[in-house]
N, C-alpha and C positions, 0 to 999 in steps of 0.2 A: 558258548552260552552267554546270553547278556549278564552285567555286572552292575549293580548300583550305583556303581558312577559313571555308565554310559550318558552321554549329553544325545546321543541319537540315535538312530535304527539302521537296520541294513537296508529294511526298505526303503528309507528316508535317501540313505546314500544310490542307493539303484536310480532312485527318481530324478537325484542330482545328475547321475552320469548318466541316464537316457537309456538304458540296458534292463531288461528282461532279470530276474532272478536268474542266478550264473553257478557254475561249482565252486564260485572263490567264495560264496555267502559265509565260510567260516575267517578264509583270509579277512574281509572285510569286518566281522563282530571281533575278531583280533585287534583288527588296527583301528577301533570304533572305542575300546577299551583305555587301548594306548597310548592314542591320542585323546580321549577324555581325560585319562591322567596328566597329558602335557598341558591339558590347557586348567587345570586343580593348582600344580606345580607352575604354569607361570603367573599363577592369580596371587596363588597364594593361599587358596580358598582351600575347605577341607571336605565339603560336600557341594554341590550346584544342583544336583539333577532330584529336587523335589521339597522334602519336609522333613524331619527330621527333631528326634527330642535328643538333648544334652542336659548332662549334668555337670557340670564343670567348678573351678576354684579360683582365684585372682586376689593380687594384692591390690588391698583399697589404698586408693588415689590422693586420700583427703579430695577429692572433687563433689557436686554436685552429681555427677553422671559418670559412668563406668562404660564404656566398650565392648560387647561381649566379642567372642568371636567368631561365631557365628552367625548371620544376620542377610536377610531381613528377618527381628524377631516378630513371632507371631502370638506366642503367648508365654506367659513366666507363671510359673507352679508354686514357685518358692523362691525367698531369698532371706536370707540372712546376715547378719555383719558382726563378727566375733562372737558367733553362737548367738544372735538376739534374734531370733524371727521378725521378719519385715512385711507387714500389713501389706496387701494392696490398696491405693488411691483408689476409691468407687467411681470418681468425680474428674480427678486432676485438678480436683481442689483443693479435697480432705487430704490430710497429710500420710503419706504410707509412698511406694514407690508405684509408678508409672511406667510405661512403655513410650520414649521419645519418638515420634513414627514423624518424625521429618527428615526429608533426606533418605539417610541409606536404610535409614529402622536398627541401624545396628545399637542403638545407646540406651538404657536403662536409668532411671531419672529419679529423687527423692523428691517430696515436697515438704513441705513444715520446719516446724523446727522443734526441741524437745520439749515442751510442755503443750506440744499441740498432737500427740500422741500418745494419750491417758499420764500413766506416772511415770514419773524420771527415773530413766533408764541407767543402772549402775554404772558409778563410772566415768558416767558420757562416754562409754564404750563406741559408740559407734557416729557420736557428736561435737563437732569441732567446737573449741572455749568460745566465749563471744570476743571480739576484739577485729574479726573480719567480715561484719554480714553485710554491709554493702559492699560495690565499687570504688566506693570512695572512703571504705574507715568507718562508715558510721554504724554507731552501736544497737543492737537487737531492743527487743522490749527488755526490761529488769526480767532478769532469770531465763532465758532462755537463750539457746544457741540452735543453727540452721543445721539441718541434720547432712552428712555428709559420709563418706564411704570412707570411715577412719582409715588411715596407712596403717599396714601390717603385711607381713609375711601371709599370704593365702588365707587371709582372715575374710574374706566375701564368698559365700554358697549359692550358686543359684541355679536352678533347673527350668529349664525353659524348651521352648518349641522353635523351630528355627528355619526359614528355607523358602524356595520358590514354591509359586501355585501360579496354576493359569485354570480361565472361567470356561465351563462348557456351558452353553446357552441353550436353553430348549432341545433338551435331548428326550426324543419320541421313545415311548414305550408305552406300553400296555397293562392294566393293573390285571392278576389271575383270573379267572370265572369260577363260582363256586365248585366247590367248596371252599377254596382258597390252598395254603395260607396265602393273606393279602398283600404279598412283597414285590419290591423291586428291586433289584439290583443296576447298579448304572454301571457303561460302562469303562470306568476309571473306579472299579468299586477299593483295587488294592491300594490303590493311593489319596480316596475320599478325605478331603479337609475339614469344608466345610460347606452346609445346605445355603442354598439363595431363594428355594422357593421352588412351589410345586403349581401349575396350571392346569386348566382344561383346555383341550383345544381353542374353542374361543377367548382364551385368554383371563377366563376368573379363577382368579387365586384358591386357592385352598391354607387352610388354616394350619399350623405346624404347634402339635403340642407335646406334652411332655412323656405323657400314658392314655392308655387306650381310649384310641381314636374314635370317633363318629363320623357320622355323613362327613363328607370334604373336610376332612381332618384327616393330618398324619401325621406318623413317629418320624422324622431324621436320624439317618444315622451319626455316631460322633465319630470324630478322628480317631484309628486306631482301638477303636471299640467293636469287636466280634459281635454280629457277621458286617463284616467293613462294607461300604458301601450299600447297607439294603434298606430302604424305605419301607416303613409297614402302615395298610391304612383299613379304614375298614371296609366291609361286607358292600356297603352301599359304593364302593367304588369298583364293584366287582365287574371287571369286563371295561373299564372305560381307558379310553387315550390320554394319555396325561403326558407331559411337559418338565421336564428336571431340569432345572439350575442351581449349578454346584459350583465350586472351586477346586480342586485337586493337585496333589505336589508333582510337578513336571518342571525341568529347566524352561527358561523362559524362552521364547519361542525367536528370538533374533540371536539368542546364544546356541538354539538349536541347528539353526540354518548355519551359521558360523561352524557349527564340527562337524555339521554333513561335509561341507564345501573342504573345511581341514581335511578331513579323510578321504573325500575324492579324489583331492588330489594329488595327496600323498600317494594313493591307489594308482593313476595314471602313472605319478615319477617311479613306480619301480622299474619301468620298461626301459628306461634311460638313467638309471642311477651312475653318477657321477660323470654326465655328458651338461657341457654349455650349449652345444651345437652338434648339426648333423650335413652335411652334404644330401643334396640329393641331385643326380643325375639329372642333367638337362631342366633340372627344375630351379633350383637356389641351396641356399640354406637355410635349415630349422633353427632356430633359436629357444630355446627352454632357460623360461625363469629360472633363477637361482636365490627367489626367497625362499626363508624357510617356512613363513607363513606369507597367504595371499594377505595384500593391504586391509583389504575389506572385512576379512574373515579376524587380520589383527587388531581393526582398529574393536571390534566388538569384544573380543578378548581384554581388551586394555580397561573395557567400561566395567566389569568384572574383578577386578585386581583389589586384592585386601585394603584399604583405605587407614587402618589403624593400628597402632603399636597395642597390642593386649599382652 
């Protein structure tokens, strides 16, 4: 049976090796499993193959910016810092925390500093004295300090959404005929992220709102919100062709090619397990690599690899 931390398919790997559907299709979701875990375990990573929410704890850094550990993040629910609940930034202006989406997306960012977040927070529980707010030593406005992820013992909470998505582009489907109901289901419904927009064949957008829809107007479904994946729209779209662009949690698609090819040929070396070489008659010799992983398939693994001490 597949597992949640498969990086690929069996059919994926049949198409690598050139081969018809075979009796090994359970060998093969075996070592698809197996090798998803080897390449978790040399990343360092703890999920790849989608989306994913955490709840997690961490000792504040005194920094600016905190690390989570799983990433790229996609959205934060909550955070707090020795029990103070942490505002979201509207702006990345206004002071509250932010999502740092340069690079790897993995860092969580504060802005302001404490009197730029209503009243002063007991304590300065969760804000460094003034004495370091620039670069260079120089000192803050009178009375205020830069807010910061005060050092403590697992004193930072945060719940957040985390993980790979790749975009389906204009996925054709069909809105019901009356009576209806007027839904759609796409197909990636189990893994649905997030909507990019609904079309008509010729290309005019349709309007996406919150509750009941009208002419060219629809409901989106949210992440993880029953029934996943289904689009609802109204009466006047009844019967018509329509156009879905979405985003969906799936490993990324050159980490996918990467574990088909892992597994491939893993799959081929059983027939020769523990041979360098083979004689053959009047012909020469075989030669069988003796990496453990193909260069190609490693160097993609390596761009994958935890990047941060958390």
């Amino acid at each position: 049976m597949p597992n949640a931390i498969d990086l690929t398919t069996v059919a994926a790997v049949n198409a690598i090796l050139n081969q018809a559907p075979t009796a090994d299709s359970a060998l093969l979701q075996a070592e698809i499993t197996a090798y998803s875990q080897n390449i978790l375990t040399r990343t360092g990573r703890g999920f790849l193959s989608g989306v994913r929410a955490y709840k997690e704890r961490y000792n504040g850094n005194g920094s600016l910016e905190l690390a989570l550990r799983n990433y790229p993040i996609l959205a934060v629910s909550s955070l707090s810092i020795n029990g103070i609940a942490i505002p979201a930034s509207p702006d990345y202006q206004q002071a509250g925390y932010v999502i740092d989406t340069e690079g790897s997306g993995a860092f969580i960012g504060l802005i302001g500093s404490q009197n730029g977040l209503g009243p002063a927070l007991p304590d300065d529980r969760w804000a460094v004295r003034p004495g370091s707010w620039g670069s260079y030593g120089s000192a803050p406005p009178l009375g205020e300090a830069p807010y910061r992820f005060a050092q403590g013992l697992q004193n930072v909470a945060v719940a957040y959404v985390a993980g790979y998505t790749v975009n389906a582009a204009a996925e054709a489907n069909t809105a019901p005929v009356s009576p209806g109901p007027y839904t759609v289901a796409v197909a990636n419904k189990a893994t649905f992220w997030a909507d990019q927009g609904v079309t008509l064949d010729d290309g005019t957008s349709l309007e996406a709102v919150a509750s009941a829809p009208g002419a060219m107007q629809y409901i989106a479904p949210q992440w993880n919100v029953a029934p996943l994946g289904v689009y609802t729209f109204n009466s006047a779209q009844a019967g018509v062709a329509l156009n879905f662009s979405y985003a969906y949690g799936a490993p990324p698609f050159d980490l996918q090619e990467a574990a088909g090819r892992l597994v491939a040929e893993m799959y081929r070396k059983r027939t020769w397990i523990g041979q360098s070489s083979q004689m053959q008659p009047q012909v020469g010799t075989t030669a069988y690599s003796r990496l453990e992983v193909e260069i190609g398939s490693a160097m993609v693994i390596e761009r994958y690899k935890m990047r941060f001490l958390v």
